[in-house]
C-alpha positions in Angstrom: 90.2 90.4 50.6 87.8 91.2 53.0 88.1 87.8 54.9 92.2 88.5 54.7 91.5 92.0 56.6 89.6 90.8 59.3 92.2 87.8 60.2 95.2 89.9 59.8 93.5 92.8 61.9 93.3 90.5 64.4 96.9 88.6 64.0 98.3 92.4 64.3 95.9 93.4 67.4 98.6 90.6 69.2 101.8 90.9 67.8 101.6 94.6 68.3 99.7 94.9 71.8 100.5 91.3 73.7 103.7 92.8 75.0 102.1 95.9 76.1 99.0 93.8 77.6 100.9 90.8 79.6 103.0 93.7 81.3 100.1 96.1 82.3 98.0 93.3 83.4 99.8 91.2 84.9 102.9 94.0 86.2 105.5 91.6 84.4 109.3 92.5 83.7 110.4 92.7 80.6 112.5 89.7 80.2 109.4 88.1 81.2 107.2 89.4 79.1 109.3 88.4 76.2 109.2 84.9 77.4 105.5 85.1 77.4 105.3 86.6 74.1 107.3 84.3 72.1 105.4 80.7 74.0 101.9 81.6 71.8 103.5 81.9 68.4 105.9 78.7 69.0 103.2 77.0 69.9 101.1 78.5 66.5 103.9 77.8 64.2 103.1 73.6 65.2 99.7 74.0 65.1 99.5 75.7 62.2 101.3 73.6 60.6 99.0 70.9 61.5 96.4 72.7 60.3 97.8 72.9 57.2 98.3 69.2 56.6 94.9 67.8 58.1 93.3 70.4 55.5 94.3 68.8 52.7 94.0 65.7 54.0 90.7 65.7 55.0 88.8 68.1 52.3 88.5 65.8 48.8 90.3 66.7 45.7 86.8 66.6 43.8 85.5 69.4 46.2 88.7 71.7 46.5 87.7 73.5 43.0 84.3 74.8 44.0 85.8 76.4 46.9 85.3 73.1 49.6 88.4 74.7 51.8 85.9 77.7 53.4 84.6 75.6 55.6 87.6 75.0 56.7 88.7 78.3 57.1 85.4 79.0 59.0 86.0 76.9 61.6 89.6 78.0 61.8 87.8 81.5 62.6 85.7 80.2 65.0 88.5 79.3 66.7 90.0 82.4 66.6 86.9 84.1 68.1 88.6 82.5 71.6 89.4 86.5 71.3 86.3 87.1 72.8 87.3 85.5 76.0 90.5 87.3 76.4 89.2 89.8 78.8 87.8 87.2 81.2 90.6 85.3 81.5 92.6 86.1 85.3 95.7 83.7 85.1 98.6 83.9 83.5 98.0 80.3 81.7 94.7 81.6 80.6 96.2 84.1 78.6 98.9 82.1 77.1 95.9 79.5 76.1 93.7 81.8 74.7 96.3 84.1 72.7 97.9 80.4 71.3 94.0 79.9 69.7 93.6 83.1 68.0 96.9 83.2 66.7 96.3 79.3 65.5 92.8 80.3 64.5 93.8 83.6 62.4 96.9 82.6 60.7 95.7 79.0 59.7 92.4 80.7 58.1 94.7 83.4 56.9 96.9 81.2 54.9 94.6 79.0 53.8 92.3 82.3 52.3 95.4 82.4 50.1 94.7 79.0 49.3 91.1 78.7 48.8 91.9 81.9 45.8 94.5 79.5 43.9 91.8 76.7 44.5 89.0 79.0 42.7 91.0 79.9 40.0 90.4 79.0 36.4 93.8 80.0 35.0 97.2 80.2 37.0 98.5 83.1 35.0 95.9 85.2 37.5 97.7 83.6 40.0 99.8 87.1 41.2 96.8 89.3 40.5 94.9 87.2 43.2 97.6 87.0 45.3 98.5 90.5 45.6 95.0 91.5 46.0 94.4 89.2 49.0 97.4 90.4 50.7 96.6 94.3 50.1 93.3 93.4 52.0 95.3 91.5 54.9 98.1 94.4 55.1 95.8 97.5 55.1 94.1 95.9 57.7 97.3 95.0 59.6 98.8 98.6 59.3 95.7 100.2 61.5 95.4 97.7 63.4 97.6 99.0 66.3 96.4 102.5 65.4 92.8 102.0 66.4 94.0 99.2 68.7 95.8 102.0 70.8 92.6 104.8 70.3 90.5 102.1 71.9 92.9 101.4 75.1 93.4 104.8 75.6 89.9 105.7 75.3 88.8 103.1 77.7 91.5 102.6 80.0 91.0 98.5 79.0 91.5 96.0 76.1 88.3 94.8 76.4 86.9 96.5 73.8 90.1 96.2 71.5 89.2 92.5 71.7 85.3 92.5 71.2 86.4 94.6 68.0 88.2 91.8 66.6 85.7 89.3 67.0 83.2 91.6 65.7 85.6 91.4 62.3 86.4 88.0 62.7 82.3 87.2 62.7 82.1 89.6 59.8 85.2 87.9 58.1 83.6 84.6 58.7 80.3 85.6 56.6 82.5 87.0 54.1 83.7 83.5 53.7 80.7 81.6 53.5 78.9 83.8 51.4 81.4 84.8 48.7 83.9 82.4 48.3 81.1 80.1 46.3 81.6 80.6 42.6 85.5 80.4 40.5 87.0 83.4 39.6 87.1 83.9 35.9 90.0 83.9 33.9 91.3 87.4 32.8 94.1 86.0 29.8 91.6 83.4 28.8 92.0 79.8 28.2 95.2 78.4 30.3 95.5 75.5 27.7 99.0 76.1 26.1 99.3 75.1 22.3 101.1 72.1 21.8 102.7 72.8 18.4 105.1 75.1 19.5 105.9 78.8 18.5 
């Protein structure tokens, strides 16, 4: 849950201030900054999908039980700490690469948190339990995002601060990750064997 809130946070940070950002900074028109906008998350909707399949292609069935896929979804966040350069960056393109990371970084590591909790479970029936308590942690996290997000810009007169927050919860969901992730969960309804002389 923890790991979901820090990813999300920082998924929300762009899909709620990019707009607001690319048009500030770089005095863009509207049509424009849609343009801009939409290129990152075309170009995250490949790469995540790539993401996806070179996961489970590369981590071995033996290991995905004990909770093998955090690594994984560590390194997705350390690609997602690219957030940390945002405010450096002074081109256009810059921007564009940088935002296309993050949002490849956060959603990869956010999906496949979802993931690595059907991979630790010992019975599916928890399955929507789990679930539901991953994506609470995500969309709390989402839901302030922009709030604090927008106390911080207006506070500073910059996002550079708005970004070195995310990272800052990305680092934090990172050793969440490692540190946690390392034993299964234990069933709640008990054994998932089904009886095999009926009713």
């Amino acid at each position: 849950m923890v790991t979901q809130a820090c990813l999300v946070y920082t998924t929300y940070l762009f899909a709620s201030w990019l707009p607001s950002f690319l048009q500030s900074w770089f005095d863009l028109g509207v049509g424009s900054t849609g343009l801009y906008t939409a290129v990152p998350y075309l170009l995250t909707v490949v790469l995540q999908l790539t993401v996806a399949r070179v996961s489970d292609v590369v981590i071995p069935a033996r290991l995905i039980p004990s909770g093998a896929r955090r690594y994984f979804i560590a390194a997705m966040i350390l690609v997602a700490l690219s957030v940390l350069a945002a405010p450096f960056a002074v081109a256009l393109w810059q921007v564009m690469i940088i935002v296309t990371l993050v949002l490849t970084g956060s959603t990869s590591a956010s999906s496949l948190n979802f993931t690595l909790a059907s991979d630790l479970l010992r019975n599916p029936r928890d399955a929507g339990r789990i679930t539901s308590m991953v994506a609470f942690g995500g969309n709390s996290s989402g839901l302030i995002s922009s709030i604090i997000t927008g106390y911080i810009v207006a506070g500073t007169g910059a996002y550079s601060w708005a970004c070195w927050v995310a990272g800052a919860l990305l680092c934090l969901g990172a050793g969440c990750m490692l540190l946690c992730t390392r034993r299964p969960i234990a069933a709640e309804h008990g054994s998932p064997m089904i009886s095999m002389t009926g009713a």
